[in-house]
DOKOLKOL-234953 format. One record per atom (N, C-alpha, C, O): residue in one letter; x, y, z. Coordinates in steps of 0.02 Angstrom, whole numbers, plus 50000, padded with zeros to 5 digits. Example, Ala and Ser with C-alpha at 12.3 -4.5 7.8 and 13.67 -1.06 7.14 Angstrom:
# DOKOLKOL-234953
A506604971650390
A506154977550390
A506604983550390
A507124983450423
S506424988850354
S506844994750357
S506455000250394
S506705005750402
//
This chain:
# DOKOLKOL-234953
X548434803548726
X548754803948660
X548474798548616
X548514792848641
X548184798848554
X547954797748502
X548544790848482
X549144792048481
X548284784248468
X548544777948449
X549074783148380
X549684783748390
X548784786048325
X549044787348283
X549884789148306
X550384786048289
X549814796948362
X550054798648365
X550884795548414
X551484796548412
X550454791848449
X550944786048474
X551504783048398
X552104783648385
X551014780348369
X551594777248329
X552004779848276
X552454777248242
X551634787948275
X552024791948242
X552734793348282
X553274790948266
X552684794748301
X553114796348381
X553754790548393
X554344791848402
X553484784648390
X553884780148398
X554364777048334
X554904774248339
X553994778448275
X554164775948235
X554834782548209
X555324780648177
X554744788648226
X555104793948214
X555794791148266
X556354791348241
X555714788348346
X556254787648383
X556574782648343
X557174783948334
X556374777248316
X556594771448299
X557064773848230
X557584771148211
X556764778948203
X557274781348142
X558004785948161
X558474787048123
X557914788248238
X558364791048261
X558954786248279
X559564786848273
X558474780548307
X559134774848331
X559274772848272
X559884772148272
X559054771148213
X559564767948153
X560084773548125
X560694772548123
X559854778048109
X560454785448087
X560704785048154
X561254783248134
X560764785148198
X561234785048265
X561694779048252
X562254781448243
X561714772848248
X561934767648225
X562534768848150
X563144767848143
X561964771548102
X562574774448046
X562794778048047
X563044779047991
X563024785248115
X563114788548101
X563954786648161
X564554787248148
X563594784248229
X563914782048275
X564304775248270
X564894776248283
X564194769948257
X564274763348263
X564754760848212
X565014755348218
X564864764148173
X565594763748121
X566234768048146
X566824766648138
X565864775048185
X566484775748204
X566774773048255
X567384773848256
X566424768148326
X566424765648368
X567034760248336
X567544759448370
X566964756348268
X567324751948268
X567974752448210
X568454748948193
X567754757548196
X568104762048169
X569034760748175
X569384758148133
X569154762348214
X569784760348268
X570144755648270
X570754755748279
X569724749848260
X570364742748268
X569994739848199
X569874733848205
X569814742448143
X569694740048090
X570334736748050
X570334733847995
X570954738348100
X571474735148060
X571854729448119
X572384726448106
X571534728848174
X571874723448216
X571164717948199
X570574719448201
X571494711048180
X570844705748182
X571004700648236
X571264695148229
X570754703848300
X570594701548359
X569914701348364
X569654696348389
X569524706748341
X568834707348352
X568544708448284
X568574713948255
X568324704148264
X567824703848181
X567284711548189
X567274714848241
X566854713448123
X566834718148136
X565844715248146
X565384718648168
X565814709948127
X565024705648169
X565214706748225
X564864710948253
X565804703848269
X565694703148341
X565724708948382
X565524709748440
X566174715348319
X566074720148371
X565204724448361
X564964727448409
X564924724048309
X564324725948317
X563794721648360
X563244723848378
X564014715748374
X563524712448432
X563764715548489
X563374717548531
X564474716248496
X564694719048583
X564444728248576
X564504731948625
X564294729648538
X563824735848554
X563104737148567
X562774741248599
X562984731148522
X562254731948534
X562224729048592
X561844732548625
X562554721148650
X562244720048680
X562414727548749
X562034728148797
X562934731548739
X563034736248791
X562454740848781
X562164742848831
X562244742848720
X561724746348715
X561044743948765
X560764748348798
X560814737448769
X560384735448771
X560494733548840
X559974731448867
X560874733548868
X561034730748951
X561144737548996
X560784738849045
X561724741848970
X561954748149019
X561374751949038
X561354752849099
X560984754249011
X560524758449018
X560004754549080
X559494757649094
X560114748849111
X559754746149134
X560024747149209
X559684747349260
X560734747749204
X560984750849284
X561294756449285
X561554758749336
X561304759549223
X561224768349227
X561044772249167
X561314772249112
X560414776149195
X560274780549124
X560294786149149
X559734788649148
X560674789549173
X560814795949203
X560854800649153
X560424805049156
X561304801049100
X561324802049038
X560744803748990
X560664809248964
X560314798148982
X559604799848968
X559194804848994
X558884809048961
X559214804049065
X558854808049091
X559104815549094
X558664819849094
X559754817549095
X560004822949069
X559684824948988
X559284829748989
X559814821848922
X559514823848879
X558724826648900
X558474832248896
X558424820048924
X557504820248922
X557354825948986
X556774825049005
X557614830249017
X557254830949070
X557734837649099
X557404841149136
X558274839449091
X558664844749104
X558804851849041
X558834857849052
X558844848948993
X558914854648931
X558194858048949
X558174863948964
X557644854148946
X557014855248913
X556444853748981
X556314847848989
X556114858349029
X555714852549044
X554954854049041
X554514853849084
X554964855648976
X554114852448947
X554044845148948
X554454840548940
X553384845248960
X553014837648984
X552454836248949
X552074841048940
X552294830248924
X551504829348909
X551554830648838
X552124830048816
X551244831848809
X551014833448746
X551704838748701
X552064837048654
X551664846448745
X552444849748731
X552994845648723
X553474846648687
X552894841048758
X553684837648764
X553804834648698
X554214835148653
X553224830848712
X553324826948635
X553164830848551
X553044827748499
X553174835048556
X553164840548520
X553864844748498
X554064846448442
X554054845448540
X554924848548539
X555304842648530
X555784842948491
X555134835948565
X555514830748547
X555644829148459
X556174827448433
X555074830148432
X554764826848357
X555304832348328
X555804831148294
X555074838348349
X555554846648295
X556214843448300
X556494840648254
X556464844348370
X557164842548378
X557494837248346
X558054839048328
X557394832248332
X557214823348299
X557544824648230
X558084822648207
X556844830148192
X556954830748134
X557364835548115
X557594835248058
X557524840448155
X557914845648147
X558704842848150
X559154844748114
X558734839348188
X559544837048205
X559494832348140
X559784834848092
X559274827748131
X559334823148069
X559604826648002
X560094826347965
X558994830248009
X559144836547918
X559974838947916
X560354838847868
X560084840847982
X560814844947974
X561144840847983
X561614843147950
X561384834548008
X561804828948006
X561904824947950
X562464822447938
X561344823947909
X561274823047846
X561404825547798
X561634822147752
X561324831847790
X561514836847744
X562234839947743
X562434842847692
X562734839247811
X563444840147822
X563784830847808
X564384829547799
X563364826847809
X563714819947782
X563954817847733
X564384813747717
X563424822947698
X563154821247607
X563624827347586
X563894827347530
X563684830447614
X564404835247596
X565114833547618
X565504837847596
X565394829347649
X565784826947663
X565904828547732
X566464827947756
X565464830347764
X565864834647841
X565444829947870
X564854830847854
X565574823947918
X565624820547953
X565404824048015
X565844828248024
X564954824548064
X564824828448117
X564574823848158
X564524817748147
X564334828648236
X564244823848289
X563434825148290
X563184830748285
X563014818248299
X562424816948318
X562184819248396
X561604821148407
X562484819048428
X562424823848507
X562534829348511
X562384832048564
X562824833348458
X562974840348449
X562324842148436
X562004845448477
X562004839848365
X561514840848339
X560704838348373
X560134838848349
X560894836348420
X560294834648453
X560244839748522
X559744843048538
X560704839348547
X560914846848582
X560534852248589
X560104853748630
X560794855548535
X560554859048496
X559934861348467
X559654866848466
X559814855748445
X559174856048438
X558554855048483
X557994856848467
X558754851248551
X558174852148583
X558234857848609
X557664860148615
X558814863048637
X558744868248663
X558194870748594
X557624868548593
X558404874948545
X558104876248496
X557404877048494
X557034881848502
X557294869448479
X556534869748488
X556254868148562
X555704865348565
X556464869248602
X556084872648672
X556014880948669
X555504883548690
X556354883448651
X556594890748659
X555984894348613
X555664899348630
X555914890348552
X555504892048503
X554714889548515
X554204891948490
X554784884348557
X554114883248566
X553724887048637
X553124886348649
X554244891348683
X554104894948725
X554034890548794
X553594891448836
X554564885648799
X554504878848856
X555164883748898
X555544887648869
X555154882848946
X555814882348990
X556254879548973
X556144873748954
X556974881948972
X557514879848946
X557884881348988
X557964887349000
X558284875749030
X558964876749086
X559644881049057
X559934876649026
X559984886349050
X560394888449020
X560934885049072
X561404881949047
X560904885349137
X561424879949158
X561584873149136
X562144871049122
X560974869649133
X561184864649092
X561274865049039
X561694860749027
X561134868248985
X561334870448919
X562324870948913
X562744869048871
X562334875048989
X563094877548964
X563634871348976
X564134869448946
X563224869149041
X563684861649069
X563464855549013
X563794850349010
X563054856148982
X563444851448909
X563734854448860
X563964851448811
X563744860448869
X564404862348809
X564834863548826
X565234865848786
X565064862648907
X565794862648928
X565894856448932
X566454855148910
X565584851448952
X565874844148939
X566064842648860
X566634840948841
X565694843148832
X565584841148750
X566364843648718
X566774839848693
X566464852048727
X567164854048724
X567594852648759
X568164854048740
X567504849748814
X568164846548853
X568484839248832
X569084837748833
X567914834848813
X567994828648803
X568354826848761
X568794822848779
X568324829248669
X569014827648643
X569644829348670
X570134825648670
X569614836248699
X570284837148726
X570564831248789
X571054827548785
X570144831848838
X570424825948864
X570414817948826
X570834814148851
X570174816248793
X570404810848757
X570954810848697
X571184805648673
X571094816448679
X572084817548649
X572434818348693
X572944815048687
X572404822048750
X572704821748814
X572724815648851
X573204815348889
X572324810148852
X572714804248881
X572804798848835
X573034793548856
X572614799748764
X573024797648693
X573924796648712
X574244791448721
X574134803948712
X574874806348718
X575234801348763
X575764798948742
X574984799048832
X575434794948871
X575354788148859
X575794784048872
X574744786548832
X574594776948846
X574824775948764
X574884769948750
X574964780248712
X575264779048656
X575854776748665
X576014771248643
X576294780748699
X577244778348720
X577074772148756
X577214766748729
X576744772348822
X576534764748845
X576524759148818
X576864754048826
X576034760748777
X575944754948716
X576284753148649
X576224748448610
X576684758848652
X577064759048596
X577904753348641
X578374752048604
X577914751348702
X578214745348723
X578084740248705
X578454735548722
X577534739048664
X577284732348668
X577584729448612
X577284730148558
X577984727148613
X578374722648574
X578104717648524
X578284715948468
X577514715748571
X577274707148550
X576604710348544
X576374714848579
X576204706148470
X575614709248436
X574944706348465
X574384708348450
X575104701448509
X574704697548555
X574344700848602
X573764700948624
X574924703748611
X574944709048683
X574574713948657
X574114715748693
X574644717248598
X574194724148587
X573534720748550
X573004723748545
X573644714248526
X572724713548513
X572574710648583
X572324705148570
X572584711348641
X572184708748700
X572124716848726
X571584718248751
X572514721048723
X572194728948739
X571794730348685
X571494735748686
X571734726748641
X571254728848584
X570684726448633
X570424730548671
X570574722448632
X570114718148663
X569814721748727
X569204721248737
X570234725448775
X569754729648813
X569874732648819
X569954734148878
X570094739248750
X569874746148744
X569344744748707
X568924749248713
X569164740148667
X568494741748640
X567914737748673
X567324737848656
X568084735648705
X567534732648765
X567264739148821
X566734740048850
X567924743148818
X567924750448863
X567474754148840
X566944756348863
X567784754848780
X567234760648737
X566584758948717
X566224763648701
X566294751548712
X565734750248696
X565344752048786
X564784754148798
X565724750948821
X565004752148884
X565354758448895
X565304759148956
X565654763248872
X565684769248882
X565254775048837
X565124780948848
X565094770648786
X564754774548746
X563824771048755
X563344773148722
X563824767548788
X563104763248808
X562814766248864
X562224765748883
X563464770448899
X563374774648987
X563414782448976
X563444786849019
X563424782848892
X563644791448898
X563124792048811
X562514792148803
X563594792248766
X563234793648698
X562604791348678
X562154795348663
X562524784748676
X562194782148661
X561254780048694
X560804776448673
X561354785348763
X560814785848784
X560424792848765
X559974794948801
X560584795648717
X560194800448679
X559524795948641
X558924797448639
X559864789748610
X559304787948601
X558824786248644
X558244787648630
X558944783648692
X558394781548760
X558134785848789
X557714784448831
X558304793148773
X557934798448794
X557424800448740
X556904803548754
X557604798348672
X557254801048639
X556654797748635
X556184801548621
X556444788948645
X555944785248663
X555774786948730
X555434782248751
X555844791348774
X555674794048822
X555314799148819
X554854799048860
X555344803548786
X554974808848748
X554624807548728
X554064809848741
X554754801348672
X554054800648634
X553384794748648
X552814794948624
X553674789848696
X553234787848740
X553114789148801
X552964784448838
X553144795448824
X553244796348904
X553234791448961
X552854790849009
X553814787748937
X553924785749007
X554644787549046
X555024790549009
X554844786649099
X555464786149152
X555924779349144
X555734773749127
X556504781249159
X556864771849171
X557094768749118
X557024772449069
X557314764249107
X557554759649035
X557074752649023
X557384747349023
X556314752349013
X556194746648996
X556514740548964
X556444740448903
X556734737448980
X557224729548938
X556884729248871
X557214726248828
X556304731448851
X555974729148784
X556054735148725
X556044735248664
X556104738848766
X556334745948740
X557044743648699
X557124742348640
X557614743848765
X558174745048739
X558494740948702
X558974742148666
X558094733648717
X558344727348661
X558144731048597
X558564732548555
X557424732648590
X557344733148504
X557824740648484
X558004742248427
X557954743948541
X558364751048505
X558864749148496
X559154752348452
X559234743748524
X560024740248506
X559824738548445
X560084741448397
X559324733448435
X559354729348365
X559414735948320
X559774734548272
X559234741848318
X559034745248262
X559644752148260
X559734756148213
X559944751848319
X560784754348316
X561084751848271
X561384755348231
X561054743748266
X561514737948272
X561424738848184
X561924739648148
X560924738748164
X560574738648080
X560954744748055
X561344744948008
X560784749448091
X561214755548068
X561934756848055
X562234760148013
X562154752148115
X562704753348148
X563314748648058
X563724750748017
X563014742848071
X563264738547995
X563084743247911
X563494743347866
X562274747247904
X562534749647844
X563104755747864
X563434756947813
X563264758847905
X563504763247894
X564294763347931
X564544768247958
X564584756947926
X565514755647943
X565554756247884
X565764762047888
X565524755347826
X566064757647766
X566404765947784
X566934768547803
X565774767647765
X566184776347762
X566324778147827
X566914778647843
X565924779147866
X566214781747946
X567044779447952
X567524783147962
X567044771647942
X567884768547966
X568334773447917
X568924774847918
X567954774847885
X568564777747807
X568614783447856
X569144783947887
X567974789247873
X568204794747887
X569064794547948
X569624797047944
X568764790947990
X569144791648056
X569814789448042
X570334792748044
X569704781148021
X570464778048017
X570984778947959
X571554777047949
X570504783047923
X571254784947860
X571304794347858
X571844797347862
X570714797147852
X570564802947851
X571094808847906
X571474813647897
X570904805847946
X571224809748020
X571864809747997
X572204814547979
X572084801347999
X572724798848026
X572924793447986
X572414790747965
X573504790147963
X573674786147939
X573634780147999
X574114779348037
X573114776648005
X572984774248052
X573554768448058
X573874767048007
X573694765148120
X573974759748135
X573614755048185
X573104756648217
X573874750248189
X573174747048266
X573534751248315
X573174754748352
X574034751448321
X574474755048379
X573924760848402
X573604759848454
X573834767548360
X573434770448366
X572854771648386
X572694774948436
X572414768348338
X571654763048368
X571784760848431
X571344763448464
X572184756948475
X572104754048551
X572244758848564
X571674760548582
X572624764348574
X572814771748600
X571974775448610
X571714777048663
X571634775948530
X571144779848546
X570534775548574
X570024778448594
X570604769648576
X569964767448620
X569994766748690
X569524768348726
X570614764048713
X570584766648781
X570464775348812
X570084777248856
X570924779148772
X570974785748785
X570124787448794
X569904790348844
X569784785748751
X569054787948723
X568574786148776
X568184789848806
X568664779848781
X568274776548834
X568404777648898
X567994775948941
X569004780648913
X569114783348989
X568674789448992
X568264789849038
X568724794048949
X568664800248951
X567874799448953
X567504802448992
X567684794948908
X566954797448897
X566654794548962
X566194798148982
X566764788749004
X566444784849070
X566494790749120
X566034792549157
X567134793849117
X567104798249154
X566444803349156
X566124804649207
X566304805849090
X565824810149098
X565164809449094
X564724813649085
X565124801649103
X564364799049085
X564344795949177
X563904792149197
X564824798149216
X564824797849290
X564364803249327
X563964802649373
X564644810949277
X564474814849310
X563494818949248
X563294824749245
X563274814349223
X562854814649182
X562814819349132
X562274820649106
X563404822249115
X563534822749049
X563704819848995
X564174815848992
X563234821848934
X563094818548898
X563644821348814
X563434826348785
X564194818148786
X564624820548746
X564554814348687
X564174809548691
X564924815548644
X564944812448583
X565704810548587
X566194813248612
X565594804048550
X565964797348567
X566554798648503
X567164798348498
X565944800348457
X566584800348405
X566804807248394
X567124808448343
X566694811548431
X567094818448440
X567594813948497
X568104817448503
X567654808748534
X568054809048570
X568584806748537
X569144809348535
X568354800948503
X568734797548465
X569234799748408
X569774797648389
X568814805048390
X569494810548327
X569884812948375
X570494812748366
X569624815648434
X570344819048478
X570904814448489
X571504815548480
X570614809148511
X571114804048539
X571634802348481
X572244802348482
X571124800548427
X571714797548359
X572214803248362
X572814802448373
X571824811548346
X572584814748339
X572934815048393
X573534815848384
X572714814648455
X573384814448500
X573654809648511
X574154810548546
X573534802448492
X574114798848446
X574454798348414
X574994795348417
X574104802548357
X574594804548299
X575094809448333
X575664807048332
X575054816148365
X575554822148380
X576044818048429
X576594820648437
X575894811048470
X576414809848513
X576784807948477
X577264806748514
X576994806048411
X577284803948352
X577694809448311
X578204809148277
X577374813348323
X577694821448263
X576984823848231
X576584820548198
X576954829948249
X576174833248237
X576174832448146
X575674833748113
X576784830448115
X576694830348065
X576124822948014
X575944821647957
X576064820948067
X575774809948056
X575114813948073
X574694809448079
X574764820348086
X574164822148074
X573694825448010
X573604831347995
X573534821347989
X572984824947929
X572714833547938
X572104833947939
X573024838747942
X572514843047987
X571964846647950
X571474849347975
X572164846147877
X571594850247833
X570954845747855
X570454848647877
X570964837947849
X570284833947878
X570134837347941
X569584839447961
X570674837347969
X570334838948054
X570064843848057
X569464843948071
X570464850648043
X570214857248031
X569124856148004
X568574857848028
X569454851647928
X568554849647913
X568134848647954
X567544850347951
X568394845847994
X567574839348030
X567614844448118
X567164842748157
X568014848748139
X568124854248177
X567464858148151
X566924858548181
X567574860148109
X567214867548070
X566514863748055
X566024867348048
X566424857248050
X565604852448061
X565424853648121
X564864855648136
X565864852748160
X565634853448247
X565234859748263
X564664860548286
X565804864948241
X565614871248270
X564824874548225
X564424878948238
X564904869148165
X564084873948132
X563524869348167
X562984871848184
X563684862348177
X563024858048198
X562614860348250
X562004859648246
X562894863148298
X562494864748359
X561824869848341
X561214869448335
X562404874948337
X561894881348310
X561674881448255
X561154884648252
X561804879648217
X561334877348145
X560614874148167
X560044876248157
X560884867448205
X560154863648240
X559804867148283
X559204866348292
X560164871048313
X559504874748367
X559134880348319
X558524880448313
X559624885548282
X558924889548249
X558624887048192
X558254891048165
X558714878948152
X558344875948117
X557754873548178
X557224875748155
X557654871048226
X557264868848281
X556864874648296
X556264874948286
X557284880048325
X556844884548350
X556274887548290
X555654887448293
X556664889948242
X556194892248163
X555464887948176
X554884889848183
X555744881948176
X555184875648161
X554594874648227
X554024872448229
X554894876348258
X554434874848339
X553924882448339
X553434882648376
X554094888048298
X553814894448303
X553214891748243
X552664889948264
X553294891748196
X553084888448164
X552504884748180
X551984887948180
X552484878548193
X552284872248217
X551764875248283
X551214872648293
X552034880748324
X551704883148362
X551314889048344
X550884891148383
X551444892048287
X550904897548247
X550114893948239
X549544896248245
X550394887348221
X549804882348142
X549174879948215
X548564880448216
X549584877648262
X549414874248320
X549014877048362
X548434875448378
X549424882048384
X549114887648461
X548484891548415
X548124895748442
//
């Protein structure tokens, strides 16, 4: 592979990890934007350094994105990688800028099936389906264990007490989303430099450039989640970061790979409904629902179109 094409390649992953960062990393802190136990500097350092460490004693996750949807190699690979890249970006972007808030793992999903399919690579439909049964299971189980640790916590009398569960539900959710979400990006510098494993030099500079992302883009993300959904409370926020972070470790056990802040809207509303389904926003929810369900398939036949394409000009 051609020096050019190397740093084309890389420089395309590196734009994935900053829009991953603004797209992910606000809603990550999203949550306890109203308990000040954790500043919102310190919580973007405790992500980036999980980013930059977890992947180093498990990228299982990664290797699910890089190597199970898709398994073109060599030159193909990095070819469907680049379609997919740009294909998921366009439609994440273009539902942001419209107000619909969507998931970056949906759209990447999606899109690498897409453009494998279109570029005529092998495509696992088992694995295809076992991340879209995790992906749809995961908010539900994270409003589902929202509902009980809400009353739990809703004991806590003393505000001490709920900013120190602040303190490690979002410690939870940062290496839950470092062991599950957030290794889309480490697959995607996998693709585009072919290599295996989590190099340390790698994942430091992909943290730093989460981390960049992750700060321009907490204004609006926190707005979507913590007012949008739900009339947020911290009460809530410690509800959905533990809930979130259970759910999602869980499935970054069994190397499925789900979206953090799809977990995270489930969880807020099933905080909110243990309260009275009425303390739920649902026209928002209904919204950023109806983002979900177009991102996938939107990104795969924008990918696939493009990989037919790309493979007309090419072959």
């Amino acid at each position: 592979m051609g020096t050019v094409s190397l740093a084309a390649l890389t420089a395309l992953a590196a734009l994935f990890a900053v829009i991953t960062g603004v797209n992910d990393g606000g809603a990550l802190l999203a949550t306890g934007l109203k308990i000040p136990s954790i500043r919102p500097v310190t919580g973007v350092l405790m992500m980036m350094a999980a980013v930059a460490l977890v992947p180093l004693v498990s990228h299982q996750v990664a290797t699910t994105f890089a190597t199970r949807l898709t398994t073109a190699e060599g030159s193909d690979g990095q070819i469907i990688m680049a379609v997919a890249v740009l294909a998921a970006l366009v439609v994440v972007m273009a539902l942001s800028n419209r107000g619909r808030p969507t998931s970056l793992t949906l759209a990447i999903v999606g899109a690498l099936t897409g453009a494998g399919l279109g570029w005529g690579a092998p495509v696992s439909s088992d694995a295809v389906l076992f991340v879209l049964a995790t992906a749809l299971a995961a908010p539900l189980v994270g409003a589902l264990l929202s509902m009980p640790l809400r009353h739990l916590l809703a004991r806590l009398r003393d505000a001490r007490l709920l900013r120190r569960w602040h303190r490690v539900g979002f410690s939870l959710q940062c290496l839950a989303y470092a062991a599950n979400d957030g290794q889309k990006m480490l697959a995607v510098f996998m693709l585009a430099q072919g290599f295996s494993g989590a190099p340390l030099p790698t994942c430091v500079a992909m943290a730093a450039m989460f981390g960049a992302g992750a700060v321009y883009g907490l204004p609006r993300a926190g707005r979507t989640l913590s007012r949008e959904i739900i009339a947020s409370r911290p009460l809530h926020g410690v509800t959905a970061e533990l809930a979130s972070g259970t759910a999602v470790i869980g499935c970054a056990a069994i190397g499925a790979p789900v979206s953090m802040t799809q977990t995270i809207a489930g969880a807020l509303i099933g905080a909110g409904v243990a309260e009275g389904s009425g303390r739920v926003r649902w026209h928002a929810a209904v919204k950023i629902v109806l983002a979900w369900m177009l991102t996938l398939p939107v990104s795969g036949l924008l990918a696939a179109a493009t990989a037919l394409v790309v493979r007309g000009v090419i072959v």
